[in-house]
C-alpha positions in Angstrom: 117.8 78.4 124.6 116.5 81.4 126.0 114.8 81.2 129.7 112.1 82.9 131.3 112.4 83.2 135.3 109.2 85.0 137.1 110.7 85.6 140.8 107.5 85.7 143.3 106.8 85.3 147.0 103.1 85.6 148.9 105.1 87.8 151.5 104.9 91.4 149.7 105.0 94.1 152.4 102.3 96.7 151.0 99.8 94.1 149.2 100.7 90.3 150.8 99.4 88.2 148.5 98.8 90.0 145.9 100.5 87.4 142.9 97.4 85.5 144.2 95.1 88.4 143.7 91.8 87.9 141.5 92.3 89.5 137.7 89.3 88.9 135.8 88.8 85.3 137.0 92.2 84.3 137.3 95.0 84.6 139.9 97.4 87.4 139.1 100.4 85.6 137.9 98.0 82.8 135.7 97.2 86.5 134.0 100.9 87.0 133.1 102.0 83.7 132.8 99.4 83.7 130.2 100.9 87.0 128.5 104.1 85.4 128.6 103.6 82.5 126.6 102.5 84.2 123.4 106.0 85.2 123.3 107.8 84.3 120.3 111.5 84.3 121.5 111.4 82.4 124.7 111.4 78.3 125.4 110.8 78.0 128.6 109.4 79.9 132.1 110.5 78.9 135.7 109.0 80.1 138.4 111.4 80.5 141.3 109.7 81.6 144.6 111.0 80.8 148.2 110.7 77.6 150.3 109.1 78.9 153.3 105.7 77.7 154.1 103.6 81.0 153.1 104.7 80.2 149.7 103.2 76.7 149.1 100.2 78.3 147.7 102.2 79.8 144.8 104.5 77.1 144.1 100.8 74.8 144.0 99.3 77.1 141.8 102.5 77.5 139.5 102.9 73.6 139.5 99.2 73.7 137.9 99.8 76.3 135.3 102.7 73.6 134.1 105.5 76.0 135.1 109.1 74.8 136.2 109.1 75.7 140.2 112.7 76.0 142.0 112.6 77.0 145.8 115.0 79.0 147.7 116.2 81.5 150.0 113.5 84.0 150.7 116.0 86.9 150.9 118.8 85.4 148.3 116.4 85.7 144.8 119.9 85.2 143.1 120.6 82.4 144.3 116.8 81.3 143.5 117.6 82.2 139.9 121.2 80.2 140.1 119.1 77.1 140.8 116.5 77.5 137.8 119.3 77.1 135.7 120.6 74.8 137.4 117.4 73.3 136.1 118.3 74.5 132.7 121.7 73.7 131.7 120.9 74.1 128.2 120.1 78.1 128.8 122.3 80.3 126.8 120.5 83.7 128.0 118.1 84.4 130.9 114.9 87.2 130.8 114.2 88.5 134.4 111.1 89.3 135.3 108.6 90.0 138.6 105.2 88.3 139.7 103.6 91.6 139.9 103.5 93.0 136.0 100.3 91.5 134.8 100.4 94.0 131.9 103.6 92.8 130.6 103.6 92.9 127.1 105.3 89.9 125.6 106.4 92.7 122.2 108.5 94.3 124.3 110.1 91.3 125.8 110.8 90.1 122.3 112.1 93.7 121.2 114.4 93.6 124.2 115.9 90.3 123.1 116.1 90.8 119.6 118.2 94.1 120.6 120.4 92.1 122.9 121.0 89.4 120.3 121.5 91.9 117.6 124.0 93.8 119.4 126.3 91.0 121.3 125.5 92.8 124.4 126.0 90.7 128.0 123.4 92.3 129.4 119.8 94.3 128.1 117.3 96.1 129.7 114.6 98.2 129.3 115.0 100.3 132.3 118.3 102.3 132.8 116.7 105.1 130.7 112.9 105.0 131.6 110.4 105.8 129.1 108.5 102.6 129.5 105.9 102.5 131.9 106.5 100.9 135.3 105.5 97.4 135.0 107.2 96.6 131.7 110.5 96.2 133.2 112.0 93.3 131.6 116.0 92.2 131.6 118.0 89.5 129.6 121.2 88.6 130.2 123.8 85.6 129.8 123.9 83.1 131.6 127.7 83.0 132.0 126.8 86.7 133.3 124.2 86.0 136.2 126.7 82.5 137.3 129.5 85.0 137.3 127.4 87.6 140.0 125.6 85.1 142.1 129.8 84.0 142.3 131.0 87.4 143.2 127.9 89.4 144.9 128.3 89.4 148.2 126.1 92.6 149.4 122.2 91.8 150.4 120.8 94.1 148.5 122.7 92.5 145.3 121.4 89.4 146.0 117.6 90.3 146.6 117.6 92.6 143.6 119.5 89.8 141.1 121.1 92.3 138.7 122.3 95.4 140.3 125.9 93.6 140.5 125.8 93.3 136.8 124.5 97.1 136.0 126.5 98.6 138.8 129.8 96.8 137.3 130.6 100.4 134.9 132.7 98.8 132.2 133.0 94.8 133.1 129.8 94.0 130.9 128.7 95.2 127.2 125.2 96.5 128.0 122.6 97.8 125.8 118.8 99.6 127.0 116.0 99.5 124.8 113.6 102.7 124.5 110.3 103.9 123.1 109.0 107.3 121.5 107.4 108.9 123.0 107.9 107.7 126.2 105.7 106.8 128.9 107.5 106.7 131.6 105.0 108.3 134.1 102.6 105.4 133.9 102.6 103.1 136.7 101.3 99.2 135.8 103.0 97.7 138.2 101.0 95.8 141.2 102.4 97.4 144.9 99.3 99.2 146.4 95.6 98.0 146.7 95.1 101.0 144.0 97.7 99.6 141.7 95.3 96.1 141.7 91.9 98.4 141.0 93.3 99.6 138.1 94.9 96.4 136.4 91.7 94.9 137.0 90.0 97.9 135.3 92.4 97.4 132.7 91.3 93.4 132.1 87.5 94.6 132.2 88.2 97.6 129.5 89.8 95.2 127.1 90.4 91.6 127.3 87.3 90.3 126.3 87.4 92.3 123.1 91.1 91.2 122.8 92.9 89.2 124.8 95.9 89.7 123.5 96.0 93.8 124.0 99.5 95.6 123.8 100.7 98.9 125.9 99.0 101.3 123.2 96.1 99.7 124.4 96.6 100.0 127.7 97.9 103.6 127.8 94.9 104.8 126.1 92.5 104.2 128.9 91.1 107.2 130.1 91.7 106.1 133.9 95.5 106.7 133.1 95.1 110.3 133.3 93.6 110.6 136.7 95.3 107.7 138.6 99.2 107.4 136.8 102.1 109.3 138.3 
């Protein structure tokens, strides 16, 4: 079994609120839960936000959209992950992802774990050599793997950031990174800034009512990209 964990919280520094944030009609993360679930590798999605107060709102929504929601630490999002598969016992591998991609593109997900399956690898990404833009990042990893840092991480910024025990371990972990040609690594899809927002939702006017389902080539060859991506 192979599950899905979106990490979120209302509490974003530059853009609070923003997984909330009006796309086209629908809150942010209902857009990406959306893009998720056309996925043909994974069984299940958890959302695991925190279990302060400011986060009810999320957790509400999520509980609608029929997701999975575990709360925890605000700070420790490892340990918020360690208690969705908690949820999951059955879960042989685990796909990390953010609230804030609502442009992820379920073919690269599937790429990415069709690479890590293929090779044997303990841990994938799609990041350590970037030529996909920012806002595709995706990670899968086993279980066994994640148990074995949220065990042994000690440092803060290990356990906010999830995997950076895992990736930083040179040698402990068989790793593999997918890539694309040619790259686009100096797009930005992610959602941080109030400008980041204006363009996904230019992005969801341009093209999902012709196709809902529209992949990065899509996206990429809006003409907006060459003004605002850096």
């Amino acid at each position: 079994m192979i599950l899905g964990i979106i990490q979120a919280r209302m509490s974003s520094s530059r853009l609070p609120g923003k997984v909330l944030a009006d796309v086209a009609g629908v809150p942010m993360l209902g857009r990406q839960v959306e893009r998720l679930r056309r996925s043909r590798r994974l069984d299940e999605l958890v959302l695991a936000t925190s279990d302060q107060a400011g986060d009810d709102a999320l957790a509400d929504y999520a509980a609608r959209l029929d997701l999975t929601v575990v709360r925890g630490p605000l700070e420790d999002v490892l340990g918020r992950f360690v208690l969705a598969l908690d949820a999951y016992p059955e879960a042989a591998s685990v796909v990390r992802m953010t609230a804030d991609c609502p442009l992820t593109d379920w073919r690269v997900l599937d790429d990415l774990i069709d690479l890590y399956r293929a090779s044997g690898a303990d841990y994938a990404n799609n990041t350590a050599v970037r030529t996909f833009p920012h806002g595709l990042d995706v990670e899968v990893m086993k279980t066994s793997v994640l148990r074995l840092a949220a065990q042994e991480a000690v440092s803060p910024y290990d356990r906010e950031h999830v995997t950076p025990f895992i990736y930083n371990s040179a040698g402990r972990f068989r790793t593999e990174v997918l890539t694309r040609d040619p790259s686009l690594a100096h797009l930005r899809w992610t959602v941080d800034l109030p400008e980041d927002l204006d363009f996904v939702r230019h992005v969801y006017g341009a093209l999902y009512a012709g196709d809902p389902d529209f992949g990065t080539q899509a996206v990429a060859a809006l003409d907006w990209n060459s003004s605002t991506a850096g």
